[in-house]
N, C-alpha and C positions, 0 to 999 in steps of 0.2 A: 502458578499464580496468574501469571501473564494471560494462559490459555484459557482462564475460569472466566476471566473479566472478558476476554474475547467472546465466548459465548454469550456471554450473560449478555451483552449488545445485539448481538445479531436477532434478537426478537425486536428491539425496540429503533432499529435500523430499516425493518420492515416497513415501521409505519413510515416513513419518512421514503418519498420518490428517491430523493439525491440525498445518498448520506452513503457514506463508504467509511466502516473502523480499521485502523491498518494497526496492528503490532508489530512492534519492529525487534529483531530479536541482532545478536552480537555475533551468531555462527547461521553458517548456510548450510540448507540439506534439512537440517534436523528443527530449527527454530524452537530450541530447547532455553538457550540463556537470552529472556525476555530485557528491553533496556525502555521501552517508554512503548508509549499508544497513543495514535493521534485520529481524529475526526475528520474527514473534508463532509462538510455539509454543502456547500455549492459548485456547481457548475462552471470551468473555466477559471476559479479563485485559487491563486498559490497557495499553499499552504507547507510551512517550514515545521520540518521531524524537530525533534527532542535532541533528539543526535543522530549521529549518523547509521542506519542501519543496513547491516549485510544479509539478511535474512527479513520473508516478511510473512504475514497471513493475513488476509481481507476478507469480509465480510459486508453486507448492503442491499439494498436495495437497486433498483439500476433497471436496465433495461437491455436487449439482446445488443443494442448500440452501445451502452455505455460503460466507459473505458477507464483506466488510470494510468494518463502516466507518470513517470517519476524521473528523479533530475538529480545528479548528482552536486548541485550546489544549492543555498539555499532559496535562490530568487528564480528558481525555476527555468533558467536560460540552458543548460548544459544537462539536455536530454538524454536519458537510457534508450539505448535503439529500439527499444520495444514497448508495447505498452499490453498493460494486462487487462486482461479483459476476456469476453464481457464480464460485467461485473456480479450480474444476474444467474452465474454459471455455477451449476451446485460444486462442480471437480475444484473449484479456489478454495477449498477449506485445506489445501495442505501448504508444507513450507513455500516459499517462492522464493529463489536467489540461489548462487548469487547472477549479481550484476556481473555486466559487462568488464574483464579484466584487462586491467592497464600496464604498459611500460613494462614493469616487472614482474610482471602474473600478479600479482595482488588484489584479491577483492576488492573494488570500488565501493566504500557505502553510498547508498541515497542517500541523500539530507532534505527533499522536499518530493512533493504532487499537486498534480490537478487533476479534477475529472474533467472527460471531455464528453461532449453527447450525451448527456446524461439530463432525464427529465427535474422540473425544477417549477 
């Protein structure tokens, strides 16, 4: 269901410069048990997940610069050491996660993103 609606975006993500759809799924590797879908349309703007997700798949428009990163709280302050990208790069259609693991080996979800470098 998750992965229908994910496609069904990526045509209408095109027309738009800065638009990135992120599914966010409940296991990593496989991004099989889908749990919400968020939009960042702007540049630089936090934008807070549904919940928290351990697995992801992105889709957009974007450009050889333009990046996402993601935060595992939800005001954007407490960065994942990495950021994915570009976002323009056809190889992002598969699972992505997990995150960076904490303390007790546990997967960290994300709970937010931004784009960065991304036209607008």
């Amino acid at each position: 269901m998750y992965f229908a609606k994910f496609l069904a975006l990526a045509p209408l993500l095109s027309l738009a410069s800065a638009g990135v759809a992120i599914v966010g799924f409940t296991d990593t590797g496989t991004c099989n048990s889908g749990v919400g879908e968020t939009i960042i349309t702007q540049d630089g703007q936090c934008t807070t997940f549904n919940t928290g997700y351990n697995g992801i798949q992105v889709a957009g428009g974007g450009s050889d610069s333009c990046f996402l990163q993601v935060f595992f709280d939800t005001a954007c302050n407490d960065q994942s050491p990495s950021n994915i990208g570009p976002i323009n790069n056809p190889n992002l259609g598969g699972c992505i996660g997990p995150f960076p693991v904490t303390g007790g080996g546990f997967s960290t979800p994300i709970r937010s993103g931004k784009l960065i470098n991304c036209p607008t």
